[in-house]
N, C-alpha and C positions, 0 to 999 in steps of 0.2 A: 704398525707395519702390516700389508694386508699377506693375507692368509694363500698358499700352503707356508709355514715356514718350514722352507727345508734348506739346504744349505745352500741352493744357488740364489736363492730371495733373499737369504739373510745375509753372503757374502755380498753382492751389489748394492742392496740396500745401505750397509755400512760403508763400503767405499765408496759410494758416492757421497754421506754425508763426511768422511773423515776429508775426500777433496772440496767438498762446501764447505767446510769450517775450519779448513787450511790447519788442520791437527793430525795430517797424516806423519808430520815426523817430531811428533811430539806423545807418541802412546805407548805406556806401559800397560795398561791393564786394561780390557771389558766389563761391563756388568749387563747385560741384557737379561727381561723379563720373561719367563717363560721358556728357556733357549734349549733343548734339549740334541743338540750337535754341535755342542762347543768349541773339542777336538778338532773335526772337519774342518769347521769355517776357520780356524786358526790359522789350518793349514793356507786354506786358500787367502787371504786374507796376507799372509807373512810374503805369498809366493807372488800378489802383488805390490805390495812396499817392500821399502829397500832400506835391508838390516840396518846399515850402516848411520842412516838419518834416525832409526829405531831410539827408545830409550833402554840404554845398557844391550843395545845391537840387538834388540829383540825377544835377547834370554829368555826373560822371565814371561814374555808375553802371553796373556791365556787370557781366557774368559770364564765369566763362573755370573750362573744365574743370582737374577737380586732375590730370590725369594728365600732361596738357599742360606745366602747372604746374613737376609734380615733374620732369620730363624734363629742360625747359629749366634747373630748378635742377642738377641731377645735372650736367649739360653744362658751364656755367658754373664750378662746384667744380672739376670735374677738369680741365678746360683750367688755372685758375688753379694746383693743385696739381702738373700738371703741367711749368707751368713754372716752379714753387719747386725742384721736385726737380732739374729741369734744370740750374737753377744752383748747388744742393749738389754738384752731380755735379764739375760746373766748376770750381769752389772748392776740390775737393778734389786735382781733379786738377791744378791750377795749384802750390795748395804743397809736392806731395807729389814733383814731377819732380826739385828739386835739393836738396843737403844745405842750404845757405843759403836756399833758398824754406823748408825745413823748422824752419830754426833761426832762422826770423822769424816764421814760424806762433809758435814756441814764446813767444819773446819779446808778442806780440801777444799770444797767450792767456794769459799772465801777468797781463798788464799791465790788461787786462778780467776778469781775475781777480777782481783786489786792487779794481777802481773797483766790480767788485760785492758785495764782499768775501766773494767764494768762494775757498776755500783749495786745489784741487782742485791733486793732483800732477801733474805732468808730467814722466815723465823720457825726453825724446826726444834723439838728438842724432844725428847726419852719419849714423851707421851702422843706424840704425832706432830702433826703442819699445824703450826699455829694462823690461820685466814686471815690473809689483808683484807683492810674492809672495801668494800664499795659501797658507793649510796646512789641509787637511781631518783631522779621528779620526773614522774609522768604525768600526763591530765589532757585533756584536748585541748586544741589552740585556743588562748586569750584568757589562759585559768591563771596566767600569776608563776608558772613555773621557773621563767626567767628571773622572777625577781626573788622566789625562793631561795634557788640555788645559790645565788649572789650570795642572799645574805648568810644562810648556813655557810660558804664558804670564810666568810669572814670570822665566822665565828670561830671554826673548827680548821681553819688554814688545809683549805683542800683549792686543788683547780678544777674551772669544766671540762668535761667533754660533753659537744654538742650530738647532739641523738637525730635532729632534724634531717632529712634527708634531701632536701632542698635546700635549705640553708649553709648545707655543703662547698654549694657552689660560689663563685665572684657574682656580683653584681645582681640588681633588684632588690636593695637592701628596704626598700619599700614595702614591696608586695610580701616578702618574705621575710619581713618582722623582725630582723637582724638586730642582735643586739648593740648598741652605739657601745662606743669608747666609752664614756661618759655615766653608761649605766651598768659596766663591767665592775668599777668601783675598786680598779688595779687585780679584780682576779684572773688570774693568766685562765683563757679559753683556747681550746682547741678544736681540728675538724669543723674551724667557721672559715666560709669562703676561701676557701683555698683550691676548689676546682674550676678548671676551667666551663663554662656554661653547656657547651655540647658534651662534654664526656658525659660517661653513663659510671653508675655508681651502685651496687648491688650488695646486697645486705652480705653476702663473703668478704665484698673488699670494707666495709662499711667494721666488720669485725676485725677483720685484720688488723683494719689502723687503731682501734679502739684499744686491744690488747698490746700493741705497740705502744702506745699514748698511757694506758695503766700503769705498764713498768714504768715510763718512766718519772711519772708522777709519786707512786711509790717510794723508785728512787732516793728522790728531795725529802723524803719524809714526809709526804703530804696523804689527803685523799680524797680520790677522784669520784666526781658525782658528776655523774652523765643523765644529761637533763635533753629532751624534746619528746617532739610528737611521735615519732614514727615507729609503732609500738611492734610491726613486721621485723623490724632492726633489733631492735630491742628482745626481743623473742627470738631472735634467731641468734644474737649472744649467747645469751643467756642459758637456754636449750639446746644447741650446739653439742652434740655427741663426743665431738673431736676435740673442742675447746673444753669441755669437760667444765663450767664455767662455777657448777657450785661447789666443788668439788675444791676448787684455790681458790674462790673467796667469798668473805661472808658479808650476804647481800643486807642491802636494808630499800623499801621500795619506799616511796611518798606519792601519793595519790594527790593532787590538787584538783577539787570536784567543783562544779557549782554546779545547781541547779539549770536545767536544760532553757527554759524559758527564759530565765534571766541572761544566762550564758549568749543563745542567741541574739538577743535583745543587745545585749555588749560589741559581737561581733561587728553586728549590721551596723553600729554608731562609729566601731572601729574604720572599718572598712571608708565608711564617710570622711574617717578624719586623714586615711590613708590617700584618698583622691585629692584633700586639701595641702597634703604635706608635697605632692606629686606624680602621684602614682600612673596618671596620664603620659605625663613626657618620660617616666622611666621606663614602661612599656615600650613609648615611640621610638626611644633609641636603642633599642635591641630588635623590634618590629621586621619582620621579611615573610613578605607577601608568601614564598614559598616552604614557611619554616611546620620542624617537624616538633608536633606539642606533644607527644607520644616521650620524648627523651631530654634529657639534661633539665636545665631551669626552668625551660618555656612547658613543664609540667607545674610549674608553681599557679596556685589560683589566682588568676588575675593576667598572665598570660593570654591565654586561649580565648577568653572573654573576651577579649581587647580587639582582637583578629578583626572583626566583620567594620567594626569601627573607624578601627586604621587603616582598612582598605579602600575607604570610599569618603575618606577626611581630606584629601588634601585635592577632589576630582571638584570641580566646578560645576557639571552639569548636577549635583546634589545639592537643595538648597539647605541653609542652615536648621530649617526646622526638622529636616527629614536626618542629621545629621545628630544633634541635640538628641532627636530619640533614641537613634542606635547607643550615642554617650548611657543615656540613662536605663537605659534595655542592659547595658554591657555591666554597670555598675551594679542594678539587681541580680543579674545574672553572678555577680563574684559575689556577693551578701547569701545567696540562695547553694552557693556550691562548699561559701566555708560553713552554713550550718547543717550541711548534710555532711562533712568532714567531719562537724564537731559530735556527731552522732553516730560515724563509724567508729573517731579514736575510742567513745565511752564504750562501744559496743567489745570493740577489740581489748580495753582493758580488763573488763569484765568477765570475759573465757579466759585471761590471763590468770585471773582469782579464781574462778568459780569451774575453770574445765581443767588446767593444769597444775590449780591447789598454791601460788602464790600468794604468799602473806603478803599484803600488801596493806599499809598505812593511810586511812581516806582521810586528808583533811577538805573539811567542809565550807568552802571559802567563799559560799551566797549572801552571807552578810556584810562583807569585802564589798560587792559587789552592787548591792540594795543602797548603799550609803556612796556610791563612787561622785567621785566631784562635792561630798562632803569631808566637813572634818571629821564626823563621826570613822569616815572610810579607815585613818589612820588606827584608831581603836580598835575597828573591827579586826584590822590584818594584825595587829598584834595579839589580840585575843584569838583568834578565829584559826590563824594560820600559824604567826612565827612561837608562840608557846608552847603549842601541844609540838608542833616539830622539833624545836631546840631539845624538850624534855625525849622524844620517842630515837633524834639521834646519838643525843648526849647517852641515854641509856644501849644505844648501840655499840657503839667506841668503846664501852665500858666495858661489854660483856667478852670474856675472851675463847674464841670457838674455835675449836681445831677440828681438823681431820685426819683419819688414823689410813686413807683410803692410800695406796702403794702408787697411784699415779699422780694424785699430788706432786708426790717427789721427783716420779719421772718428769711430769710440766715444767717445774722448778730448774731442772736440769735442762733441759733442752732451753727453757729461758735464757739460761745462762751463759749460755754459748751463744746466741742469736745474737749480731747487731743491736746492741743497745745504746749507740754514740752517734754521734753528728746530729745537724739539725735536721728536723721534720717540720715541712710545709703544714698549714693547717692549724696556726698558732696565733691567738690574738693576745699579746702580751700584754700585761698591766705594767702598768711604770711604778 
């Protein structure tokens, strides 16, 4: 509204919009920003509409600044939330002073459990929170993690959660190394391809669902081993201030290592076997000339590489040899970008251990990997990999660690009450 606002600007101003939006005998109240002649204009304002068409003839008619407005609203929220908080505080602190205040919490959260019919764990008793376990496989792309996890889950009846951050998404089950059906080996996984390709996905919401997906694994009486690459995700679990993550539960990491050169060396063959399985035509049909490789899947490697290729594949005036190169320019170009990947994930695991003091489990899986396409291979990942880990998690499970920390309990609480029913998207079911 332009300036002076004094009351004959901001009476015509208003009655011309209240006869443009044909809401002149439809008003109870004002809110205008800034308005400091409220009174006035009311007046004038009443003295041109007509009571009768008014709502409630006018009565209660008035104007009151929004800033006013929003102030007293702000005020009113946080005194109220104020004193919610004051009483969780209370609450918490009342059953957490004795082992029998503790072991009636328990009993009570049970029992509003079962009447909600949420199945949520609780293993508390006299001497603190007893920690569900979790088991983490990390390693850079093409270490063997997928086939890890697999098999510990069979061992120890756990399900996945996928860690990958592309692998999140639908489709490019290619380029993005998707586990098949077939090499699930009936263990239920979760957070594989279940987003749509453009949405964007951030290591907050990437938590979210994780600790959603925990309980409910828990739940079943199982335990969840969250396996991939994307150790930013993984770090930002874990470490999470709010989530408070070691605090409820007791971690256990598996490092899946190979040596750099060989690991390389494995990609670049991978990658070759990737353009043979189709990696070409599953680019092509997702392909647009104007697409954004900054967000969703078309950040996955092998994407963006493709670009220059598929732009100038199906143009005639390009003859095939000029076309053949770009093919094989695009193909080194994805071999050259996943072993600079495989040497940020080693980099990034590494400050995980060494800057923020993670124990973390190195299995050494280069002999796996010297022998691949032999039968010696099968030896080696038995020796090399699934021993020392069946032994390093079997000993894990065993050992039992609690926490005496007062927000354990609060977590547990507020768990408890949260949505823990219906289905969740993001779920590759074993049969």
């Amino acid at each position: 509204m332009r300036c002076p606002h004094t009351r004959d600007v901001l009476s015509t101003a208003l009655m011309d919009c209240f006869y443009e939006w044909s809401i002149d005998s439809k008003l109870s109240a004002l809110t205008v920003d800034n308005c400091s002649t409220n009174d006035v204009v009311v007046q004038d304002i009443l003295g041109e509409l007509q009571r009768c068409t008014l709502m409630l003839h006018g009565e209660f008619f008035h104007m009151r600044c929004c800033a006013h407005i929003l102030n007293l609203a702000v005020q009113d929220g946080l005194s109220i939330i104020g004193v919610v908080i004051s009483k969780i505080r209370e609450t918490v602190s009342y059953w957490m002073t004795s082992p029998k205040r503790e072991q009636k919490f328990v009993e009570m959260a049970r029992c509003e459990a079962r009447s909600r019919h949420v199945g949520i764990q609780l293993n508390m008793n006299s001497s603190g929170v007893e920690l569900n376990k979790v088991i983490f496989v990390i390693g850079s792309t093409g270490t063997g993690k997928t086939r890890l996890s697999v098999a510990l889950a069979t061992q120890f009846s756990a399900e996945i959660i996928n860690s990958d951050k592309i692998q999140v998404y639908k489709g490019l089950d290619i380029i993005t190394n998707k586990v098949s059906s077939h090499e699930t080996r009936g263990v239920p996984h979760h957070l594989l391809g279940f987003l749509d390709p453009d949405e964007d996905f951030t290591a907050q919401e990437f938590c979210r669902h994780t600790m959603m997906t925990i309980h409910r694994i828990i739940e079943k009486g199982r335990i969840p081993i969250i396996v991939g690459g994307s150790n930013n995700y993984i770090r930002a679990l874990v470490e999470d201030p709010t989530i408070q993550f070691r605090k409820n539960f007791d971690c256990c990491f598996l490092w899946m290592d190979v040596s750099l050169p060989v690991l390389h060396r494995y990609v670049g063959k991978r990658v070759d076997n990737m353009v043979e399985l189709g990696l070409v035509d599953e680019v092509r049909e997702m392909f647009d000339p104007e697409a954004d490789y900054t967000r969703g899947i078309r950040r996955a490697i092998g994407a963006p590489e493709m670009h220059k290729y598929l732009e100038i594949e199906g143009h005639d005036m390009v003859n095939e040899t000029t076309k053949k190169i770009l093919l094989n320019a695009a193909i080194e170009e994805i071999k050259d970008n996943t072993c600079k990947l495989v040497n940020s994930q080693l980099e990034k695991i590494r400050r995980l251990r060494d800057e923020l003091g993670w124990e973390i489990h190195q299995i050494d899986a280069t002999s796996v990997f010297h022998n691949n396409g032999k039968k010696e291979a099968e030896e080696a990942w038995e020796n090399a990999v699934m021993k020392p880990s069946l032994k390093i998690v079997g000993n894990f499970l065993k050992e039992k660690k609690k926490s005496h920390h007062v927000k354990s309990s609060t977590y547990y609480f507020q768990v408890l009450f949260s949505s823990s029913s219906g289905n969740f998207n993001g779920e590759l079911e074993g049969q």
